[in-house]
N, CA and C atoms as a LAMMPS dump frame, in Angstrom:
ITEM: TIMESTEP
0
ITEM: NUMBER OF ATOMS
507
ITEM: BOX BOUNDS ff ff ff
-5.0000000000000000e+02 5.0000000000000000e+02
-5.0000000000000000e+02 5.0000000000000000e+02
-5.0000000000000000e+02 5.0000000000000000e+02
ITEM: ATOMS id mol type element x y z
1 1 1 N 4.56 11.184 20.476
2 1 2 C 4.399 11.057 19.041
3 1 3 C 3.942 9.649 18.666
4 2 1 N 4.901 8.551 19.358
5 2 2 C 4.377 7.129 18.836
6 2 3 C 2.617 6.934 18.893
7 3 1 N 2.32 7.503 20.435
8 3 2 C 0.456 7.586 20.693
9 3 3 C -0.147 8.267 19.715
10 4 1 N 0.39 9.38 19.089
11 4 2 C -0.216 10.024 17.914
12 4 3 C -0.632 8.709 17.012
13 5 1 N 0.779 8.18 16.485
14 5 2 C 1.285 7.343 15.435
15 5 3 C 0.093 6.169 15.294
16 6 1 N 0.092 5.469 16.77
17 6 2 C -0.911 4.468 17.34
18 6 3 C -2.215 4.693 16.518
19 7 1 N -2.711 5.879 17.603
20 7 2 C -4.147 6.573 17.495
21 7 3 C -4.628 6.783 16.047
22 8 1 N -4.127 7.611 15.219
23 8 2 C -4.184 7.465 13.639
24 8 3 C -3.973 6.262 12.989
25 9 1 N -3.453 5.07 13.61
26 9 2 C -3.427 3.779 12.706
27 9 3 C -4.392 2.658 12.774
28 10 1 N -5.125 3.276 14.322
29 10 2 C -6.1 2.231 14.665
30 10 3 C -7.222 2.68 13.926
31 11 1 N -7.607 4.509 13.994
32 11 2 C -8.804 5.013 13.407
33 11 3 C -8.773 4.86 11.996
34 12 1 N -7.594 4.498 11.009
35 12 2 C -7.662 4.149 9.843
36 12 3 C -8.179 2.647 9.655
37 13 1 N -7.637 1.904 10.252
38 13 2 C -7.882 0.535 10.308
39 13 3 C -9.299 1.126 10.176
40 14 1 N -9.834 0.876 11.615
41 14 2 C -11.506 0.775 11.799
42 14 3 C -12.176 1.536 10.656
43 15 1 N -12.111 3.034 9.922
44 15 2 C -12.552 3.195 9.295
45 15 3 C -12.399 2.995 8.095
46 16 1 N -10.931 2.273 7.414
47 16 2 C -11.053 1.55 6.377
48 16 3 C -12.278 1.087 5.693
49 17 1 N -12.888 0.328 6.21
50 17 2 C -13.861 -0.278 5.617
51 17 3 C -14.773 0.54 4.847
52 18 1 N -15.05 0.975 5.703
53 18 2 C -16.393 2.166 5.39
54 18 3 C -15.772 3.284 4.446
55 19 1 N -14.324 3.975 4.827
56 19 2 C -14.123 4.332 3.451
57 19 3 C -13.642 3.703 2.09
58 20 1 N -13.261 2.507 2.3
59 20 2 C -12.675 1.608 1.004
60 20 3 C -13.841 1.48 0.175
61 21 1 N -15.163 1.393 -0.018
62 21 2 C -16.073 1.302 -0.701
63 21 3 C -16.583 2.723 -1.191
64 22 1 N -15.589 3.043 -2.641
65 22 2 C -16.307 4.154 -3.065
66 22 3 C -17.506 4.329 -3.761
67 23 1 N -17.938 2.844 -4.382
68 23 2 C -19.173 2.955 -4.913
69 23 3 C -20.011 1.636 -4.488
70 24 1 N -21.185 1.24 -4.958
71 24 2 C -21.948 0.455 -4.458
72 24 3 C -21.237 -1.566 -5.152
73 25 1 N -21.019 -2.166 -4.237
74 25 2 C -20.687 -3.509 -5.144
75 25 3 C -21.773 -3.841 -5.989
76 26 1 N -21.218 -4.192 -7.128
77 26 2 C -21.829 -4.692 -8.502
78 26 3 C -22.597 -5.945 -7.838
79 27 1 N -23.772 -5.565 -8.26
80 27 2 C -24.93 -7.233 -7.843
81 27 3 C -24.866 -8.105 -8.358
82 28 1 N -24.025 -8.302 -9.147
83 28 2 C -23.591 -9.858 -9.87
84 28 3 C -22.287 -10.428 -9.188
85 29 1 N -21.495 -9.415 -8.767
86 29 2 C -20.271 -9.602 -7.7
87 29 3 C -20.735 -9.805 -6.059
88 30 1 N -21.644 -9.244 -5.745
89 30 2 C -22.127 -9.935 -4.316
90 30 3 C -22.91 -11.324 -4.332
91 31 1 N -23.255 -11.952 -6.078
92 31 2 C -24.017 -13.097 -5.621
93 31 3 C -22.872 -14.244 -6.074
94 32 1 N -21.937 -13.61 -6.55
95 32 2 C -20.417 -14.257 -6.844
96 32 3 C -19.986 -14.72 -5.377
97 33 1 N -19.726 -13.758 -4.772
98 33 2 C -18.988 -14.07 -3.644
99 33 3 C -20.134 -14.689 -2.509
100 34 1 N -20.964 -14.232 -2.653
101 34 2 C -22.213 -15.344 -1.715
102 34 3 C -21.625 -16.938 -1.889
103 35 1 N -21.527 -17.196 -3.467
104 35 2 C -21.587 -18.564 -4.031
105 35 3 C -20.41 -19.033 -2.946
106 36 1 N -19.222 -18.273 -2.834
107 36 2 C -18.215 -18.778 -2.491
108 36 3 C -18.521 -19.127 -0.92
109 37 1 N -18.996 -18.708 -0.029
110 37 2 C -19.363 -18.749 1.498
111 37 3 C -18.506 -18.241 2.539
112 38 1 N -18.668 -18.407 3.037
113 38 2 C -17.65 -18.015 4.174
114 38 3 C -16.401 -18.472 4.447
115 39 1 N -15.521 -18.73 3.44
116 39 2 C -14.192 -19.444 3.182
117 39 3 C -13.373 -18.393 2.737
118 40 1 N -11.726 -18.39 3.006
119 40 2 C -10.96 -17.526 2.237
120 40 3 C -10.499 -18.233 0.919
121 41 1 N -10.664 -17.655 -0.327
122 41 2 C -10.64 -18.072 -1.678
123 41 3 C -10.336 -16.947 -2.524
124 42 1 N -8.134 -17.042 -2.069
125 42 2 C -7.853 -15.491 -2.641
126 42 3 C -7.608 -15.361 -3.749
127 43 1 N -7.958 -16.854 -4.648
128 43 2 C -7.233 -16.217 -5.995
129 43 3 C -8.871 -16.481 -6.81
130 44 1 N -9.578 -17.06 -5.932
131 44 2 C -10.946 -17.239 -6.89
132 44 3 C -11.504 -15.294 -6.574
133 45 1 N -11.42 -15.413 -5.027
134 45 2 C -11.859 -13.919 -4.849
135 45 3 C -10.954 -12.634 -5.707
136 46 1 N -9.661 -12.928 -5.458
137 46 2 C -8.765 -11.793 -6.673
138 46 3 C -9.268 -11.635 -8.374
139 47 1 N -9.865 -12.964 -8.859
140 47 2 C -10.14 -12.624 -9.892
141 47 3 C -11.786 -12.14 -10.65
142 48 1 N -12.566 -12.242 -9.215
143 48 2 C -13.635 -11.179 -9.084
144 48 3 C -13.486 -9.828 -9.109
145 49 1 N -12.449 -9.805 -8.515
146 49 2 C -12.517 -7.985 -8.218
147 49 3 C -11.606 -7.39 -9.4
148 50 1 N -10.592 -8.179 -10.075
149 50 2 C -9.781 -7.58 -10.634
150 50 3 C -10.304 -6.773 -12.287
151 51 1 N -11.442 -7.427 -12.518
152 51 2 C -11.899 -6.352 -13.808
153 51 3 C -12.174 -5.026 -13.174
154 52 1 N -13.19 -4.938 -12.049
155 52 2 C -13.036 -3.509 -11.28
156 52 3 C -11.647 -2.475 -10.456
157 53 1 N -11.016 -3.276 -10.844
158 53 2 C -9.319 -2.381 -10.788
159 53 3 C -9.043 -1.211 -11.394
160 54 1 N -8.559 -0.702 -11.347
161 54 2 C -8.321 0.6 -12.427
162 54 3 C -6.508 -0.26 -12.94
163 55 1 N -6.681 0.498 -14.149
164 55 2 C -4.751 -0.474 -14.871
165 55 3 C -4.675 0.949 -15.467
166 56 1 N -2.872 0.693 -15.046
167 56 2 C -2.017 1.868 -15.833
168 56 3 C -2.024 2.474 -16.599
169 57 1 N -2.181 3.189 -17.498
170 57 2 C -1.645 4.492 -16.376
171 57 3 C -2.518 4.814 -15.825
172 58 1 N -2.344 5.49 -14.009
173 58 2 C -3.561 5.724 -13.747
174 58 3 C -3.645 7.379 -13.353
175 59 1 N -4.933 7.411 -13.86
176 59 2 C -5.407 8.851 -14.059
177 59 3 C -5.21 9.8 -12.495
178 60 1 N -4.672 11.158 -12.721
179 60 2 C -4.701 11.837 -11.937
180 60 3 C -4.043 11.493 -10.568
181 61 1 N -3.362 10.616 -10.969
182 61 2 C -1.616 9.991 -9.572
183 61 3 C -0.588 9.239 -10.301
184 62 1 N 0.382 10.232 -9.766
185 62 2 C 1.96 10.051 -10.527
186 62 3 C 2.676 8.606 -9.469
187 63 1 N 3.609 7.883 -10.456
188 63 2 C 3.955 6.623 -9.652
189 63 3 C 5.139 7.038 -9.678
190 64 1 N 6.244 6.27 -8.742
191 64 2 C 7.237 6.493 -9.032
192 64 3 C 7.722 4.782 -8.495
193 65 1 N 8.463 4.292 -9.37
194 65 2 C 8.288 2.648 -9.077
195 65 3 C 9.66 2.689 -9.118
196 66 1 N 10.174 1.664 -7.72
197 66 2 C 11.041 0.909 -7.557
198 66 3 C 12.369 1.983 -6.657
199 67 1 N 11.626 2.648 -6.023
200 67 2 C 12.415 4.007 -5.568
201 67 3 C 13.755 2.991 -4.871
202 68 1 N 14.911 3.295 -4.56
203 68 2 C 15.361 2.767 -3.475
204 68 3 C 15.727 3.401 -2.131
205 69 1 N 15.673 2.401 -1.242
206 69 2 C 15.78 3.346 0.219
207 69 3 C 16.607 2.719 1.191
208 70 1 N 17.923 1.721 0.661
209 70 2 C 18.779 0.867 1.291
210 70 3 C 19.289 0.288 0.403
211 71 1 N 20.371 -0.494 0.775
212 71 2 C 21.336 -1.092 -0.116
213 71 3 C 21.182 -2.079 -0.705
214 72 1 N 20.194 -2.966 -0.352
215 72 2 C 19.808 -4.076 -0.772
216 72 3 C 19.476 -4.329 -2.353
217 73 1 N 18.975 -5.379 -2.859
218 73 2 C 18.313 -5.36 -3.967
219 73 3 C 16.427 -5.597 -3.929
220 74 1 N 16.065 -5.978 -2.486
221 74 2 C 14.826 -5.718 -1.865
222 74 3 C 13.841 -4.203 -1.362
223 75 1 N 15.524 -3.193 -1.002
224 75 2 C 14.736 -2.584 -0.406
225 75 3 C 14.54 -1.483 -1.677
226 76 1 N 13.188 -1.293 -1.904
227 76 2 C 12.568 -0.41 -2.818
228 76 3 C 10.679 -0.294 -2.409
229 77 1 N 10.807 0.708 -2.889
230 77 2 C 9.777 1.794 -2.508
231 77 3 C 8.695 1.721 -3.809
232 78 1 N 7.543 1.989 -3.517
233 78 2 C 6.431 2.922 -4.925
234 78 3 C 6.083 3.98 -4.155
235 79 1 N 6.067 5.021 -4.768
236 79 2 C 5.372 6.028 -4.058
237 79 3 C 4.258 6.522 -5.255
238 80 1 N 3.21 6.899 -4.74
239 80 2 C 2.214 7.284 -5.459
240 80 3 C 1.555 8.435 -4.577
241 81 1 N 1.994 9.38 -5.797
242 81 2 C 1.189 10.904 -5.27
243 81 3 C 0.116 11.31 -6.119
244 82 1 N -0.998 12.913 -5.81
245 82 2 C -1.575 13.293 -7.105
246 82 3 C -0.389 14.065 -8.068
247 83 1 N -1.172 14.017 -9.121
248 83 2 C -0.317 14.164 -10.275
249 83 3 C -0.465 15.951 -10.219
250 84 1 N -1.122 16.856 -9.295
251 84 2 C -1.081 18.098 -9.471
252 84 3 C -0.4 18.702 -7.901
253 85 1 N 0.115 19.731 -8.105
254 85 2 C 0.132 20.338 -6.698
255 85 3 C -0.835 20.353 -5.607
256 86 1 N -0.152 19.75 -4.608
257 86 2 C -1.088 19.719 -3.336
258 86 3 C -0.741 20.437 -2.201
259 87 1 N -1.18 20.643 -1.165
260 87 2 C -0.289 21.012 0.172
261 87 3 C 0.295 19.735 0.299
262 88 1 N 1.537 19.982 1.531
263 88 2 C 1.845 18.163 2.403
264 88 3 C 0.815 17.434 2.814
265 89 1 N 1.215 16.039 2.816
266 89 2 C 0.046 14.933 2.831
267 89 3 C 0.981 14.284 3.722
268 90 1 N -0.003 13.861 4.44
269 90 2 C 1.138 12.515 5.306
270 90 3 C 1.139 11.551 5.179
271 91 1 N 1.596 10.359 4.959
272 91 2 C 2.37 9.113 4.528
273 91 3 C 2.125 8.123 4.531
274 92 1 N 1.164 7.278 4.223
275 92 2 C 0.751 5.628 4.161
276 92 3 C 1.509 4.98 3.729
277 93 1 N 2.697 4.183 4.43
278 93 2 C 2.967 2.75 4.043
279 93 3 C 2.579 1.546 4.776
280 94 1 N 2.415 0.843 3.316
281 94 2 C 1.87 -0.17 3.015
282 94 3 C 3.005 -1.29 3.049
283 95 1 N 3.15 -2.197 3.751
284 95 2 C 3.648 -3.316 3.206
285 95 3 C 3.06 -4.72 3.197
286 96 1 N 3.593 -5.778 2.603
287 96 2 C 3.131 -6.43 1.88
288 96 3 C 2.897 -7.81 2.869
289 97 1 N 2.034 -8.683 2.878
290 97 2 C 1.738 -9.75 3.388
291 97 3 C 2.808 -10.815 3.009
292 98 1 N 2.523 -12.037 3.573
293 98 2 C 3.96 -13.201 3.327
294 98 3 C 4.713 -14.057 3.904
295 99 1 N 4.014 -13.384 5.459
296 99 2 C 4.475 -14.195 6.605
297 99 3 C 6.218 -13.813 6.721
298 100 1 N 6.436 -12.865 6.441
299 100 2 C 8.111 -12.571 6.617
300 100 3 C 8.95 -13.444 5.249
301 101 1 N 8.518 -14.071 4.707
302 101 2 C 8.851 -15.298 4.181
303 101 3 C 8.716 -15.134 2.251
304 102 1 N 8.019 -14.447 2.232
305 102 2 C 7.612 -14.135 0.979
306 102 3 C 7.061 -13.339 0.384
307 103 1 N 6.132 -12.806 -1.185
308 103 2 C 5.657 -11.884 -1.229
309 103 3 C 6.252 -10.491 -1.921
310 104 1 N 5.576 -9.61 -2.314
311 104 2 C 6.468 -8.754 -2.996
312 104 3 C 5.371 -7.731 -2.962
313 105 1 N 6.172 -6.143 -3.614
314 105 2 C 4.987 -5.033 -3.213
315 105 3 C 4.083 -4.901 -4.754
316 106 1 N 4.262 -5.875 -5.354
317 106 2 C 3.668 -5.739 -6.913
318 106 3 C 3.829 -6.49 -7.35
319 107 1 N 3.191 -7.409 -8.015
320 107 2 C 2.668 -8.456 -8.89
321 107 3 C 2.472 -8.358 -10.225
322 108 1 N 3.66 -8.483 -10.889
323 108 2 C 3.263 -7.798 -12.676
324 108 3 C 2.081 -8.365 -13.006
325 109 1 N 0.989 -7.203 -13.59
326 109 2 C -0.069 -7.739 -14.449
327 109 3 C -0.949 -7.836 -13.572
328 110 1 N -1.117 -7.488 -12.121
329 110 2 C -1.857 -7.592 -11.473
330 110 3 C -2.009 -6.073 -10.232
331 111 1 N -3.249 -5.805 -10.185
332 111 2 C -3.662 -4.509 -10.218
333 111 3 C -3.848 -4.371 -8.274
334 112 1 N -3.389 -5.617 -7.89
335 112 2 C -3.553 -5.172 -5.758
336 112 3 C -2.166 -4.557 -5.766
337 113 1 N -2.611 -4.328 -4.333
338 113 2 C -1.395 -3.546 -3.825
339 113 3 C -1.72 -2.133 -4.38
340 114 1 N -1.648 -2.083 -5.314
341 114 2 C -1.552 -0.751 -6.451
342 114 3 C -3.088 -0.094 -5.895
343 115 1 N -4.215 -1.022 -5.595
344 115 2 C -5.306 -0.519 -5.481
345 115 3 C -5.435 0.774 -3.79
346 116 1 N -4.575 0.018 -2.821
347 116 2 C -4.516 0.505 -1.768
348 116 3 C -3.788 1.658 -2.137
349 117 1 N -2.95 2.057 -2.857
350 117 2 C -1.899 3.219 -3.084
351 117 3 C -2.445 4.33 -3.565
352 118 1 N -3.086 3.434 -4.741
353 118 2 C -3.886 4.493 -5.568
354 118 3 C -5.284 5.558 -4.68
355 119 1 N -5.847 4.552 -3.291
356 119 2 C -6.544 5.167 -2.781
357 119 3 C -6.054 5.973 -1.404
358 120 1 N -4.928 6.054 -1.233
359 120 2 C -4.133 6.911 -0.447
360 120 3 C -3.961 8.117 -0.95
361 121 1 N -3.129 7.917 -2.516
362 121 2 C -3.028 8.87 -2.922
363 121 3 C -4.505 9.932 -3.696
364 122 1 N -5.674 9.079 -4.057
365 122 2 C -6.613 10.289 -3.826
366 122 3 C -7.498 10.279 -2.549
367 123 1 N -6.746 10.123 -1.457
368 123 2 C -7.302 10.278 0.139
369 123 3 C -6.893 11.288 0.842
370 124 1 N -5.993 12.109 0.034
371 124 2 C -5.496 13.157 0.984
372 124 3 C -4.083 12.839 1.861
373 125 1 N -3.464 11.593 1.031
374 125 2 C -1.8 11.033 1.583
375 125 3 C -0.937 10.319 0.399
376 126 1 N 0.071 10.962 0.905
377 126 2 C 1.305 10.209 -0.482
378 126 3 C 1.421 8.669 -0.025
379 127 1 N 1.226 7.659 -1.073
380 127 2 C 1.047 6.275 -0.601
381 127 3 C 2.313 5.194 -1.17
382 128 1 N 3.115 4.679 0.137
383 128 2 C 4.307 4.101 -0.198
384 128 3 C 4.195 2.56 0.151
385 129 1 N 4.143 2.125 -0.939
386 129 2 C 4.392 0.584 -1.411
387 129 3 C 5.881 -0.04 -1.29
388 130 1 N 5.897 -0.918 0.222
389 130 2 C 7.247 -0.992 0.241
390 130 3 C 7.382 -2.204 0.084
391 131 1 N 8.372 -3.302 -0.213
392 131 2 C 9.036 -4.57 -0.029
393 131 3 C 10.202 -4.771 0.636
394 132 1 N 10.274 -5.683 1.444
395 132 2 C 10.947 -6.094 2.242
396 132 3 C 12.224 -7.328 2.063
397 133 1 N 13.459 -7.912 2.458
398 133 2 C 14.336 -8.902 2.502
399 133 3 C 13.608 -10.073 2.861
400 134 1 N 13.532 -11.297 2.259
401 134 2 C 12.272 -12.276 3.405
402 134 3 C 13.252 -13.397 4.242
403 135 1 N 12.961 -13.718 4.968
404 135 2 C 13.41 -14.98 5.878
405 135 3 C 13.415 -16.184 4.928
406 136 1 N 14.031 -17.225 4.484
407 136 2 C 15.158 -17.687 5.838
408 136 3 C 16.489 -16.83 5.217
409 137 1 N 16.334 -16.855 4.146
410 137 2 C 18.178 -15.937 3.873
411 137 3 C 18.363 -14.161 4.889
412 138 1 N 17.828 -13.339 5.088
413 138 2 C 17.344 -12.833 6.212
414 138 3 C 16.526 -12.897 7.497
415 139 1 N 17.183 -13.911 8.697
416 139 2 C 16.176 -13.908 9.644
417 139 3 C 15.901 -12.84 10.615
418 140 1 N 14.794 -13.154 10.847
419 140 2 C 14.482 -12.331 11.885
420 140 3 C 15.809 -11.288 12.897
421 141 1 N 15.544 -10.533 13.192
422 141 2 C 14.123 -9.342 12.842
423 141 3 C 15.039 -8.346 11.868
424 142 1 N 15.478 -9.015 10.755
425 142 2 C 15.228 -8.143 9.257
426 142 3 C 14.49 -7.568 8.823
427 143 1 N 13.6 -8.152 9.124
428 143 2 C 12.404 -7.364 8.1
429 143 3 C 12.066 -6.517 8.791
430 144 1 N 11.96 -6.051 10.255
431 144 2 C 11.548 -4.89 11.11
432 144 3 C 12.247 -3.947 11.186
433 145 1 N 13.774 -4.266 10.744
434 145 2 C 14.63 -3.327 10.769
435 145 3 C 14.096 -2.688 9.217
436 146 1 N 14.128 -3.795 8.358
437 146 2 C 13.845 -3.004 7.109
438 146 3 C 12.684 -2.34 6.988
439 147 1 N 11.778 -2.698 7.441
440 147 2 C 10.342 -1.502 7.815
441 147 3 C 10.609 -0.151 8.358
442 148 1 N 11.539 0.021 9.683
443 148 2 C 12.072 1.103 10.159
444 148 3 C 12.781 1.937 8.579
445 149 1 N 13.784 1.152 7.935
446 149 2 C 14.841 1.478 7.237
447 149 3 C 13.445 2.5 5.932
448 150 1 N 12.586 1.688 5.697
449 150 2 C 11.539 2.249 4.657
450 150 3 C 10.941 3.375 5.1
451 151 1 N 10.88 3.533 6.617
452 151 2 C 10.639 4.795 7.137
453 151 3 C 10.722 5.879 6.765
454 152 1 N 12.301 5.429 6.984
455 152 2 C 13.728 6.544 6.697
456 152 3 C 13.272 6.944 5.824
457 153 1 N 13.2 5.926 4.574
458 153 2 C 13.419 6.204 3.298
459 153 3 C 12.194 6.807 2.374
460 154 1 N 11.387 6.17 3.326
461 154 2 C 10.176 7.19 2.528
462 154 3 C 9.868 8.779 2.755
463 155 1 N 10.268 9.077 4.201
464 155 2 C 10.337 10.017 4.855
465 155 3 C 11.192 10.891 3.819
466 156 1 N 12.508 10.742 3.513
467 156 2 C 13.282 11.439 2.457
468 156 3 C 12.56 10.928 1.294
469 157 1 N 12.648 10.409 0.165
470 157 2 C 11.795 10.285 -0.973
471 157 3 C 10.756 11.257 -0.92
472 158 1 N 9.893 11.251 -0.059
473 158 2 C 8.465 11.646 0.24
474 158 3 C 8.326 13.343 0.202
475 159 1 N 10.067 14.157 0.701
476 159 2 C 9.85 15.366 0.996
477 159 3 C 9.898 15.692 -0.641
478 160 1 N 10.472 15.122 -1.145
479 160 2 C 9.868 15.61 -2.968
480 160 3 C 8.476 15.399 -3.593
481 161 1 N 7.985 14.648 -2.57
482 161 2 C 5.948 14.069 -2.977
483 161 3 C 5.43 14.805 -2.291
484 162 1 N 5.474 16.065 -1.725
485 162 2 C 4.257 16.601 -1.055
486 162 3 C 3.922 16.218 0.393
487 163 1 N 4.625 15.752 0.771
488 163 2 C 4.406 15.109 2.408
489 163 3 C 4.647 16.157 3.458
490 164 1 N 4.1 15.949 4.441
491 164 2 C 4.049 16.764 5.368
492 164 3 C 5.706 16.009 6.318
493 165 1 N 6.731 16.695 6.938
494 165 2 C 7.507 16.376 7.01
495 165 3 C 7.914 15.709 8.334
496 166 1 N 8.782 14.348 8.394
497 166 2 C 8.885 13.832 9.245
498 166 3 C 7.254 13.152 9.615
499 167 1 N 6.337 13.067 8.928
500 167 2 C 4.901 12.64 9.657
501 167 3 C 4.43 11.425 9.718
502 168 1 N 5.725 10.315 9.355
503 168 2 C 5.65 8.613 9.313
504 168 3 C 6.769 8.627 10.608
505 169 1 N 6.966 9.174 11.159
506 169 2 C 8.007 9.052 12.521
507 169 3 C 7.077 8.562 13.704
């Protein structure tokens, strides 16, 4: 099962790309980011992309924010499904960048994170936005346990979203 698990995470990776672009980039946004060069520039680059965001409510996928899936006051969930009956879908989580250290699965007022969810959930998978305990007040390996623990927890949450069952194991 884990080789399943593997195999489906690498072919998403790689084809990410090619499916993350549902429409053509705006030609005033590719000579934007030309300007910038070959440097990482995430908050000059975040606020390029963020008029092309879609903002709340969003059409045709139901949210469910701040699910919990452990005892903590960290561990919480988004799950984002379609908003109509589907068959089971199997399970994208997402968690959040930070270096263990920081970071969160949502940024009030700000439309990432949300963008990856939103395209899970019209990809044909229920999409779970998780956050984690960060280091140093949790060290290591907290946060891996709590990734496992979001498993769990999405895995149950999830059998009420349409998920195909047990299929984040």
């Amino acid at each position: 099962m884990r080789l399943a698990v593997s195999a489906l995470a690498a072919a998403l990776m790689l084809a990410g790309p090619a499916l993350a672009q549902e429409s053509p980039m705006p030609e005033d946004l590719a000579w934007k980011l030309l300007e910038l060069g070959r440097v990482v520039e995430m908050p000059k680059t975040a606020a390029l992309y963020a008029p092309l965001q879609q903002r709340e409510p969003y059409q045709g996928v139901r949210v469910e924010r701040d699910v919990k899936y452990g005892l903590a006051d960290r561990h919480l969930l988004d799950v984002f499904t379609p908003d109509t009956v589907s068959p089971p879908r199997p399970v994208l989580i997402y968690i959040h960048g930070g270096g263990l250290t920081a970071g969160d699965k949502r940024a009030p007022g700000s439309p990432f994170y949300d963008n990856v969810m939103l395209w899970a959930a019209k990809s044909g998978f229920v999409g779970v936005n998780a956050t984690y305990r960060p280091a140093p007040a949790f060290p290591w390996p907290a946060a891996p346990k709590t990734w496992a623990r979001s498993c769990n927890g999405s895995r149950r949450t999830s059998r009420s979203a349409a998920a195909i069952p047990n299929a984040s194991s």
